[in-house]
Backbone as CSV, one residue per row, in Angstrom:
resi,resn,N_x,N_y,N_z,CA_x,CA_y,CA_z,C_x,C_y,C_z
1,UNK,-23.534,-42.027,-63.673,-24.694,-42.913,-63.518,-24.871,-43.754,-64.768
2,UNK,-24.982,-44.805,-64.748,-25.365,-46.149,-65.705,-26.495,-46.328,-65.714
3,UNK,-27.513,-45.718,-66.587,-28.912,-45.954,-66.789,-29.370,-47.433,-67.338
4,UNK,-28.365,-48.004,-68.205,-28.837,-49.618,-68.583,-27.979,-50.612,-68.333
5,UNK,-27.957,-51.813,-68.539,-26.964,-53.002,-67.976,-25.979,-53.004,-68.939
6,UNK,-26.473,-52.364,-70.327,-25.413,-53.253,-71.255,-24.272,-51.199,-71.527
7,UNK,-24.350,-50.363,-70.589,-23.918,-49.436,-70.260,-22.517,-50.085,-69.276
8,UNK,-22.615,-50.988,-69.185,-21.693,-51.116,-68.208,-20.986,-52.261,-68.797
9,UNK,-19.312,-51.652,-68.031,-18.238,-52.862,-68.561,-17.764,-53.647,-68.187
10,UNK,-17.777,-54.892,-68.229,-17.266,-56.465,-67.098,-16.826,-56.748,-67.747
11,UNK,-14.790,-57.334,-66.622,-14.373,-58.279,-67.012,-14.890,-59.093,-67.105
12,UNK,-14.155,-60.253,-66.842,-14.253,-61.817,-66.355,-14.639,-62.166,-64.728
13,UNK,-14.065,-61.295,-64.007,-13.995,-61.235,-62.837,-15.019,-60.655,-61.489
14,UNK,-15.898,-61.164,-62.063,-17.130,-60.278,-61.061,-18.107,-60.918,-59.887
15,UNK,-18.108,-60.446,-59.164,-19.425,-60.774,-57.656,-20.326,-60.096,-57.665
16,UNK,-21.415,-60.262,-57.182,-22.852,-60.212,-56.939,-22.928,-60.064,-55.330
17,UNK,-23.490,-59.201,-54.597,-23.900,-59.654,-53.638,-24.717,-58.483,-53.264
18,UNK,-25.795,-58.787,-52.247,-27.219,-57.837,-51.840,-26.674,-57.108,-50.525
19,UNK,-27.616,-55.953,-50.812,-27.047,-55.311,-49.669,-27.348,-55.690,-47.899
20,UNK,-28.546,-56.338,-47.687,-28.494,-57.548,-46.590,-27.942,-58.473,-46.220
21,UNK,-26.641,-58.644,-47.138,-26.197,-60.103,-46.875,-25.131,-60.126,-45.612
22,UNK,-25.297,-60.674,-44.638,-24.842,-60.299,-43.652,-23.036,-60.205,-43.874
23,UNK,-22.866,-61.305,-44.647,-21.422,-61.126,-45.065,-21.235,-60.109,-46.253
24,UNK,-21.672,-59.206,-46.302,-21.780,-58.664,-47.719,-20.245,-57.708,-47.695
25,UNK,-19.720,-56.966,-46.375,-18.664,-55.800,-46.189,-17.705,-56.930,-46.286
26,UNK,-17.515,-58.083,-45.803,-16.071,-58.828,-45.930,-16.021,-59.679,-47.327
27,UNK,-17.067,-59.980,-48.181,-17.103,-60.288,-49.394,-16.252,-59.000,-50.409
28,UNK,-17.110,-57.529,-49.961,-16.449,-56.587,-51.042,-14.842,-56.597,-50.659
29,UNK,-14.956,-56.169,-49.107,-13.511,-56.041,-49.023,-12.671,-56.896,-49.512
30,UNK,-12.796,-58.339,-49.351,-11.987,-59.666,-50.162,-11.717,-59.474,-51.504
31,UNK,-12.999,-58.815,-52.420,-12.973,-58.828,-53.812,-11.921,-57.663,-53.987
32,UNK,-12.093,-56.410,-53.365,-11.212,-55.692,-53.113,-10.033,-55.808,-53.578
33,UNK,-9.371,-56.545,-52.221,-8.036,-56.833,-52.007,-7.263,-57.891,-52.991
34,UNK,-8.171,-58.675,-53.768,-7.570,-59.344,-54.352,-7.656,-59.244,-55.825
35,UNK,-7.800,-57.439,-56.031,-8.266,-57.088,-57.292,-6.409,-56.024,-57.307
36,UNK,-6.130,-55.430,-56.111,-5.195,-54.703,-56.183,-4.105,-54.953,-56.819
37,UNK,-3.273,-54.066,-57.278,-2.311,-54.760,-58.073,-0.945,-55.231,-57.230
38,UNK,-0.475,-55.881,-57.756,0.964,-56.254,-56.935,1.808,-55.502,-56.732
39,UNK,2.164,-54.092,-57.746,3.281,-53.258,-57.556,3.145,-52.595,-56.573
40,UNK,4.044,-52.427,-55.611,3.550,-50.565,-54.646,3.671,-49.775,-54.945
41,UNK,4.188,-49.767,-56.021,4.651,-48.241,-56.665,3.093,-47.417,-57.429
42,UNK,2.056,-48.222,-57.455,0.618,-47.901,-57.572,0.192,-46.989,-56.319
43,UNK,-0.537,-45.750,-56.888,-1.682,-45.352,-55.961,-2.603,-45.602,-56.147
44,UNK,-3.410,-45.845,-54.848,-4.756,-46.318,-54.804,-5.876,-45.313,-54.745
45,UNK,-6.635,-45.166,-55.918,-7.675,-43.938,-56.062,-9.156,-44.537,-55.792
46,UNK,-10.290,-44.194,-55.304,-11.369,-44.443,-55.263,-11.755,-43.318,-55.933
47,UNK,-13.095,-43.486,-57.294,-13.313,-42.668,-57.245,-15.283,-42.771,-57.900
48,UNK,-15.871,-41.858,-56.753,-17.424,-42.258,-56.236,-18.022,-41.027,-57.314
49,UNK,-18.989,-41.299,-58.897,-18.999,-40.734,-59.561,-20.672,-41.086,-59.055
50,UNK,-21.565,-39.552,-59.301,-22.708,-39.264,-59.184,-22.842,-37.757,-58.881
51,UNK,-24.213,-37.581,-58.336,-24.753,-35.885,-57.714,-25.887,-36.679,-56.954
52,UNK,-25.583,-35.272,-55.996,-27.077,-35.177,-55.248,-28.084,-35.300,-55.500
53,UNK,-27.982,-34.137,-56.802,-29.239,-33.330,-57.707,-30.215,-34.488,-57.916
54,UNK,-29.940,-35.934,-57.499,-31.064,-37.161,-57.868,-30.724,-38.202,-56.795
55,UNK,-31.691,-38.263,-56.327,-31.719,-39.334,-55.587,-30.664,-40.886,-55.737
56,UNK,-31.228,-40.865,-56.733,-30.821,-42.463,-57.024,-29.149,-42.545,-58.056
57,UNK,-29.170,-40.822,-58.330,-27.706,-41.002,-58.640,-26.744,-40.536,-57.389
58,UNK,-27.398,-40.670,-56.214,-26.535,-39.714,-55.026,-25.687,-40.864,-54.329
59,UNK,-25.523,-42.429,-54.919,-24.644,-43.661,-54.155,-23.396,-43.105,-54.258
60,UNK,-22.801,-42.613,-55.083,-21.338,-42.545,-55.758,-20.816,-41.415,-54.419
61,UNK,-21.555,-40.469,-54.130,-21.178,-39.014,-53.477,-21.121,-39.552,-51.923
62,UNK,-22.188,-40.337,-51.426,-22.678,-40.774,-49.941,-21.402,-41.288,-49.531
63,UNK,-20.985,-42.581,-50.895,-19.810,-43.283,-50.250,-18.950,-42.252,-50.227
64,UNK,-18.456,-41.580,-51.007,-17.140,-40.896,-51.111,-17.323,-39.786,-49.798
65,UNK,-18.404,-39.500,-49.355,-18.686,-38.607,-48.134,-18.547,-39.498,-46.355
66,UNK,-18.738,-40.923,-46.469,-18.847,-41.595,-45.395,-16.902,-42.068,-45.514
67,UNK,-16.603,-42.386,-46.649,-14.982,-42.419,-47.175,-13.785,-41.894,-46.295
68,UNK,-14.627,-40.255,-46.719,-13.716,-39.216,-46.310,-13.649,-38.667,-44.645
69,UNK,-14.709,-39.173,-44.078,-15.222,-38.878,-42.637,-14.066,-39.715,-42.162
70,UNK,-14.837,-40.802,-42.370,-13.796,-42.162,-41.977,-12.331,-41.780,-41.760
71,UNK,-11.659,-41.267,-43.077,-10.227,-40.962,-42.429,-9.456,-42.557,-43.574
72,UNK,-8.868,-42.629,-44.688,-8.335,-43.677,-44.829,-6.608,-43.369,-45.562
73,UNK,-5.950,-44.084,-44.815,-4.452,-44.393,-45.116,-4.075,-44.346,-46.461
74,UNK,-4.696,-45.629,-46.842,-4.086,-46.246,-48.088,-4.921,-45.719,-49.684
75,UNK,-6.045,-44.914,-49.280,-6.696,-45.249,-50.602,-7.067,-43.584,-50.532
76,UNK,-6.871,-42.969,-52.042,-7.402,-41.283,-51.861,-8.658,-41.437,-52.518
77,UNK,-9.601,-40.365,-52.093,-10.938,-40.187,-52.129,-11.186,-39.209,-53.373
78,UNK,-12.105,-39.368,-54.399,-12.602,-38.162,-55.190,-13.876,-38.289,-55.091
79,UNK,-14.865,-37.683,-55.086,-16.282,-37.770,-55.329,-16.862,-37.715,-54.180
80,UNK,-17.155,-36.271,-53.869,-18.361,-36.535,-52.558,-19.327,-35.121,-52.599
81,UNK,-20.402,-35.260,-51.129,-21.494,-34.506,-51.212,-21.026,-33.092,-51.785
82,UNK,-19.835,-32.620,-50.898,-19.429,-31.304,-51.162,-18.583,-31.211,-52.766
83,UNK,-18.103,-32.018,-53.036,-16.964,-31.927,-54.176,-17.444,-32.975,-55.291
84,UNK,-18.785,-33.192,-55.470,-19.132,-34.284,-56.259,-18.073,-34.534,-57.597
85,UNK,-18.165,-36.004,-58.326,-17.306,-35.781,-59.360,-18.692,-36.572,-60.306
86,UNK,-19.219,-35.950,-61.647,-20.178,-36.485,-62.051,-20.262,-36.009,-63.878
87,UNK,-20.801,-36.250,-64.754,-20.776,-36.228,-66.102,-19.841,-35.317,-66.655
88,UNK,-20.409,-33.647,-65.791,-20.057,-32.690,-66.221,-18.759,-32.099,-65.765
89,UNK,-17.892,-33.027,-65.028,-16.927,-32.708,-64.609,-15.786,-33.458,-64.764
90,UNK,-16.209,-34.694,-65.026,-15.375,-35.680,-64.892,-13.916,-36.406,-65.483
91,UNK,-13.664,-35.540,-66.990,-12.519,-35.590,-67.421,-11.799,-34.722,-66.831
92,UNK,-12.041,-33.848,-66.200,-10.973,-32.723,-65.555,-10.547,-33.154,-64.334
93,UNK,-11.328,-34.003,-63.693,-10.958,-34.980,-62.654,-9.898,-35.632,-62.767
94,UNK,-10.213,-36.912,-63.478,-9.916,-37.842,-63.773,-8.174,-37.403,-64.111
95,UNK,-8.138,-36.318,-64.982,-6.775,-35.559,-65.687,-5.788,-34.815,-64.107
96,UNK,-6.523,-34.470,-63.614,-6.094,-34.197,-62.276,-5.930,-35.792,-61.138
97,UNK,-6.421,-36.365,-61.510,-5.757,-37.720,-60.589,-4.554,-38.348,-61.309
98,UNK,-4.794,-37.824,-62.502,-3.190,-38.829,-63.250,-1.863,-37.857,-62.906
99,UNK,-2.394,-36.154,-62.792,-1.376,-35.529,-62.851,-1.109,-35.695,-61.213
100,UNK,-1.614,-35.667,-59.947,-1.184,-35.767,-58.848,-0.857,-37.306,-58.048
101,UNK,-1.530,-38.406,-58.941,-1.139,-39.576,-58.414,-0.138,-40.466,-59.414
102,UNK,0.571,-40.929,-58.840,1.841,-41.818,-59.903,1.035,-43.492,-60.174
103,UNK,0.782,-43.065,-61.228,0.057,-45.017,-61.974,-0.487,-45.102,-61.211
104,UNK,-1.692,-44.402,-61.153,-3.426,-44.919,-60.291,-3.541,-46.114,-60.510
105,UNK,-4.037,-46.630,-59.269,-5.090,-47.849,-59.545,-6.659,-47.491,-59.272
106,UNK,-7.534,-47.127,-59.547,-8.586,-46.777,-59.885,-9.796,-47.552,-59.441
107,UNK,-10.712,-47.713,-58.035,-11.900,-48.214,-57.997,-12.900,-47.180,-58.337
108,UNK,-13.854,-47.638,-59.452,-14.887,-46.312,-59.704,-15.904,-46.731,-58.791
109,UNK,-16.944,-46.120,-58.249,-18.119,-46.323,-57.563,-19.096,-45.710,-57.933
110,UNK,-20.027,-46.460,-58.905,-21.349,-45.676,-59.198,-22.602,-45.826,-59.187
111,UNK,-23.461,-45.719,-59.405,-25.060,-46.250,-59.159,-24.867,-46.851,-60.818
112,UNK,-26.672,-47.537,-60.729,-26.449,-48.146,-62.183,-28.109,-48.568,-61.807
113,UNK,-29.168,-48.397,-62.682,-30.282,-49.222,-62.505,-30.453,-50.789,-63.348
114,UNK,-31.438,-51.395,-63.228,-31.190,-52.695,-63.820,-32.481,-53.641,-63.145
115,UNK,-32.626,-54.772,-62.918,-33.782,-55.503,-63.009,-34.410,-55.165,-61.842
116,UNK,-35.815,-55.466,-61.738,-36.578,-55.686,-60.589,-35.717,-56.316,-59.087
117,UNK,-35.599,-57.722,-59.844,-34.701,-58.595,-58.682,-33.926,-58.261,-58.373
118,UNK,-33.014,-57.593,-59.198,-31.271,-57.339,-58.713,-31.203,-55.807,-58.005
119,UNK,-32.513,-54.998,-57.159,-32.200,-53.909,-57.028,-31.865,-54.153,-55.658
120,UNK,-30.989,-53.642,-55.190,-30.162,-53.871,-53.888,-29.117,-54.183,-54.162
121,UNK,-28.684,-54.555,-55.264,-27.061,-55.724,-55.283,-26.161,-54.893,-55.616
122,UNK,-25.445,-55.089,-55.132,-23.628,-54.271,-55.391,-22.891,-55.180,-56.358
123,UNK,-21.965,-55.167,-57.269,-21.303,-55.984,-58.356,-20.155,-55.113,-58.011
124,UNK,-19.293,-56.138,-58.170,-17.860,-55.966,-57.920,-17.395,-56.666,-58.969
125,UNK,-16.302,-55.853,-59.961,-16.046,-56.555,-61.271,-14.640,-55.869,-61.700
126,UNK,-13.937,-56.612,-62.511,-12.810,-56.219,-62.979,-13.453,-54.985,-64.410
127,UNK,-12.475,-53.966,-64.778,-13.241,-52.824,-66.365,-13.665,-51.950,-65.339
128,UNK,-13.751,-51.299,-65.907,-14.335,-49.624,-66.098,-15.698,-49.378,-65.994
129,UNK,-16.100,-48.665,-65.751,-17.983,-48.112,-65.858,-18.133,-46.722,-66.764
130,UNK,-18.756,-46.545,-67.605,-18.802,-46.136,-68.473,-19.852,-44.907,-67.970
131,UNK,-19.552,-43.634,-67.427,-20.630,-42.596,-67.027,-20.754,-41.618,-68.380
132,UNK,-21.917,-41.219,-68.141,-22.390,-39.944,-69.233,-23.232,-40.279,-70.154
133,UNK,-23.358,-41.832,-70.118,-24.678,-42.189,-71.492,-26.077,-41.484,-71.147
134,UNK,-26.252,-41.363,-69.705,-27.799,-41.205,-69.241,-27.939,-39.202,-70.029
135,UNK,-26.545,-38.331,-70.008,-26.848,-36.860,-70.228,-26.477,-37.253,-71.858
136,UNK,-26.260,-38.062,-72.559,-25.565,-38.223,-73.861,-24.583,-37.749,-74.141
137,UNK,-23.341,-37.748,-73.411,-21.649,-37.485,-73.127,-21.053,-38.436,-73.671
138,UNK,-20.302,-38.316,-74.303,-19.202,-38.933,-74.555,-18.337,-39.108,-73.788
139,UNK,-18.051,-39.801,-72.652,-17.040,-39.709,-71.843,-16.028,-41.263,-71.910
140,UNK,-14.833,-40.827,-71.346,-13.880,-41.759,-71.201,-14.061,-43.118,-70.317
141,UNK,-14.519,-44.511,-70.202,-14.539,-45.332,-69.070,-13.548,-44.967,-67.816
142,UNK,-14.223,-45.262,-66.967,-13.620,-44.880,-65.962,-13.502,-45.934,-64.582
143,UNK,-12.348,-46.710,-64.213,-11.866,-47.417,-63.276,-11.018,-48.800,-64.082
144,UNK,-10.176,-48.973,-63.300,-9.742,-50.683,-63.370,-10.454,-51.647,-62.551
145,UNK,-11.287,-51.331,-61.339,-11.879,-51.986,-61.159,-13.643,-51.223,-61.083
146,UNK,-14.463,-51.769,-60.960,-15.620,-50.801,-60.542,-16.633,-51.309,-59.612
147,UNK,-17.654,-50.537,-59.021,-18.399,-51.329,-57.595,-19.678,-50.132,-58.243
148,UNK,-20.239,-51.110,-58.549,-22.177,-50.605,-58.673,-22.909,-51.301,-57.861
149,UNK,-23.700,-50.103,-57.744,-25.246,-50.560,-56.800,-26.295,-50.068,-57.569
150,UNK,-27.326,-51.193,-57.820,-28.353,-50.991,-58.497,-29.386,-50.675,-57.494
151,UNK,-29.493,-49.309,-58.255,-30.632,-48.383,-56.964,-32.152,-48.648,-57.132
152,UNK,-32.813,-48.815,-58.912,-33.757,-48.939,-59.098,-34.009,-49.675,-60.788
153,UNK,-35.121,-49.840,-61.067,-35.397,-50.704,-61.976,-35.357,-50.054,-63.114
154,UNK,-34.853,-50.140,-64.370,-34.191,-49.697,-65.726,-35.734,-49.967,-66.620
155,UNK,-35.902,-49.430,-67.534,-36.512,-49.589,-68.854,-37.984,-48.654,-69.378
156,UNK,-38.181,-47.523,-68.176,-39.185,-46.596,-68.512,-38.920,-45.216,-67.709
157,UNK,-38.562,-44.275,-68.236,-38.731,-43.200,-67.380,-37.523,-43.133,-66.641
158,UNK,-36.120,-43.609,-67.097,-35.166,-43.777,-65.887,-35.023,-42.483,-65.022
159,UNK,-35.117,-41.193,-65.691,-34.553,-40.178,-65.261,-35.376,-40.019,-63.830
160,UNK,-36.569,-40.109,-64.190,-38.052,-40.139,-62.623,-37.605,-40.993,-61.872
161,UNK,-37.235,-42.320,-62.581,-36.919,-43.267,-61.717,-35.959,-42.966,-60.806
162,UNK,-35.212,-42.379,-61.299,-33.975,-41.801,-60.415,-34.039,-40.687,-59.400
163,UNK,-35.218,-39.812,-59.586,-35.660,-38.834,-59.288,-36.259,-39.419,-57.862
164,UNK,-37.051,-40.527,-57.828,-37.769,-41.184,-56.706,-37.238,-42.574,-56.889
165,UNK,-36.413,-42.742,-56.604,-35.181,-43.974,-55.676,-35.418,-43.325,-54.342
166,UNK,-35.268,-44.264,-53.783,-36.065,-44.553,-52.108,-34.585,-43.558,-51.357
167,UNK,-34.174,-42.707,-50.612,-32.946,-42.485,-50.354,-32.509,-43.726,-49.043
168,UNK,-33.363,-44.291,-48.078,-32.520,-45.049,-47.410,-32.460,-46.342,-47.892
169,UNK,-32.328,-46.766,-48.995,-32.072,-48.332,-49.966,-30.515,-47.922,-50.265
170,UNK,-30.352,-46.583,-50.878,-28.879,-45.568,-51.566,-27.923,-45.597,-50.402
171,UNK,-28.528,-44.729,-49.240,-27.712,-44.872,-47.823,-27.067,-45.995,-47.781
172,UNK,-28.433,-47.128,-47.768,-27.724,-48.588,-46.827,-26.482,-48.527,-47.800
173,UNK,-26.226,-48.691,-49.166,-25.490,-49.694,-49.950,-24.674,-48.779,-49.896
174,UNK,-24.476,-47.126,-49.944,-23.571,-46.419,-49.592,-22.743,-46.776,-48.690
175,UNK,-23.319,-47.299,-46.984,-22.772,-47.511,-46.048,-21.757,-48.916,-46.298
176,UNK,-22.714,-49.968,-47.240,-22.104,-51.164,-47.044,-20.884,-50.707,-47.294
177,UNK,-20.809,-50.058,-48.844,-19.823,-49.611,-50.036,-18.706,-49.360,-49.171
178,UNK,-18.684,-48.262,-48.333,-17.845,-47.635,-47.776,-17.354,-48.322,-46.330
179,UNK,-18.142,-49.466,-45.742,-17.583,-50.251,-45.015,-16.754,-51.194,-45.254
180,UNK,-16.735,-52.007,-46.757,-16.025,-52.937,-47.680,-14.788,-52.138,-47.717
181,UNK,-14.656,-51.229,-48.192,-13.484,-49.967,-48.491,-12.634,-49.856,-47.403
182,UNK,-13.315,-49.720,-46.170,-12.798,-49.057,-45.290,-12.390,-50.419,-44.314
183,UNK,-12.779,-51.270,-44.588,-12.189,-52.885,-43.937,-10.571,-53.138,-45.085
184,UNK,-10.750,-52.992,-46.032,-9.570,-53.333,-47.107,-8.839,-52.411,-46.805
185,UNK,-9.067,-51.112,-45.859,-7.583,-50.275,-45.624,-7.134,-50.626,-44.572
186,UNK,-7.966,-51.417,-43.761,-7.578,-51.299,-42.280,-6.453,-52.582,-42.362
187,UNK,-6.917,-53.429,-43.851,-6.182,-54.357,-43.986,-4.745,-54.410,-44.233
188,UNK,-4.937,-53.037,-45.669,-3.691,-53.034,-46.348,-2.805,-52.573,-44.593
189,UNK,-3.161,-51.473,-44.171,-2.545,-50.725,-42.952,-1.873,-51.622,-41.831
190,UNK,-2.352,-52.601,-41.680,-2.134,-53.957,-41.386,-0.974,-54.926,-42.001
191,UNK,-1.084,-54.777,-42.896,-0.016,-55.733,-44.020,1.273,-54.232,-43.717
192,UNK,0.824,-53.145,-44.591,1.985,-52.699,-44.215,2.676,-52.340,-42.705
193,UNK,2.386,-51.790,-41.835,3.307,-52.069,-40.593,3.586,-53.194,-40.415
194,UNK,3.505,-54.622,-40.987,3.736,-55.471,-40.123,5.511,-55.754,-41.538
195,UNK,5.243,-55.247,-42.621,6.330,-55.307,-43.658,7.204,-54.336,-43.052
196,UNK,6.736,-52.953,-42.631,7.545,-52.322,-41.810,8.682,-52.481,-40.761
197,UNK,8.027,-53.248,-39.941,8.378,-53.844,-38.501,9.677,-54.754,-38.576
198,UNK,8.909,-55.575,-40.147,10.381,-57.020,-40.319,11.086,-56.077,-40.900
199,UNK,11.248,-55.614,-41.889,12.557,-54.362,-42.468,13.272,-54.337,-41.261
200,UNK,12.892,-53.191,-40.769,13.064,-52.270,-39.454,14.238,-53.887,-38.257
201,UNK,13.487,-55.279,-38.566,13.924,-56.172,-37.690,15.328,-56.369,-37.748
202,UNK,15.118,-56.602,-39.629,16.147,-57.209,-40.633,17.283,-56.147,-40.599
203,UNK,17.024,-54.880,-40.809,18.218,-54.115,-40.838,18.533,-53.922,-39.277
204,UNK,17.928,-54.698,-38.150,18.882,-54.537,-36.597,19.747,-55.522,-36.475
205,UNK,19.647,-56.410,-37.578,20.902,-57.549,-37.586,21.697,-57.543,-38.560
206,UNK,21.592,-56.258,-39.310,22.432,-56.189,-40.469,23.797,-55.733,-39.195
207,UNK,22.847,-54.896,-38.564,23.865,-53.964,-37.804,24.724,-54.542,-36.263
């Protein structure tokens, strides 16, 4: 969880968008897809950092729980209701995704509070998100790319604040979160059988 704005790390490369916006799932998914890297030899990790134990830090777990229901091809899941991945756990994670995945590519997903206006908005940005400032951890940044949703308003009391974050504001942007996600696999899944298919074409005329 990212208790302040300047807690958090942006490239160059970042979107804005509210969780009403009717185009809001084909915006993330776009930002998505055109954040991935070119090699295939990359695995694709999501990984949804929060707990239950608070309301307003529970975005990171919802997605990684609606993620994993879902069922996805291309992208592996860490962080959910049952298996949360959150302050106190999270380098042992993280050390366990490098040792079972070959050159992660890394979307982090976390809550983050921040202005009045901007509470609803999801940011999609190139860097890392930086968890553990809110328990005073020292922890490692975490993602190449990252996707926050600002649950509630920053600058008094965050921990309460977090405590009473509305849970269906968290849901919705959970849902968007994990609909953006889950459109960019259906995509990649898409791209690849159809790379499949021409191979598969190309080597019937080799022969």
């Amino acid at each position: 969880m990212n208790l302040r704005k300047g807690q958090l790390e942006f490239g160059g490369n970042r979107i804005k968008v509210f969780h009403d916006d009717v185009l809001a799932k084909e915006i993330i998914s776009n930002h998505i897809l055109s954040a991935l890297p070119k090699s295939i030899n990359r695995e694709l990790v999501v990984v949804c950092i929060g707990t239950d134990r608070s309301t307003g830090d529970s975005l990171g777990p919802l997605t990684g729980t609606l993620l994993e229901e879902t069922g996805l091809a291309c992208f592996n899941v860490y962080g959910t209701l049952d298996k949360p991945v959150h302050a106190l756990n999270l380098e042992e994670n993280i050390e366990r995704i490098y040792q079972k995945h070959h050159d992660p590519f890394i979307i982090a997903v976390d809550a983050c509070l921040g202005k009045m206006k901007s509470v609803g908005m999801i940011q999609i940005g190139d860097g890392p998100v930086k968890p553990g400032a809110g328990v005073k951890k020292d922890l490692p940044p975490v993602g190449d790319i990252h996707i926050t949703g600002i649950v509630n308003i920053s600058g008094f009391m965050e921990f309460t604040v977090l405590q009473n974050t509305r849970l269906n504001l968290v849901l919705k942007m959970a849902k968007l979160i994990a609909a953006g996600i889950s459109r960019a696999n259906l995509h990649l899944q898409y791209q690849n059988a159809m790379i499949s298919m021409n191979s598969g074409q190309a080597k019937e005329k080799l022969i």
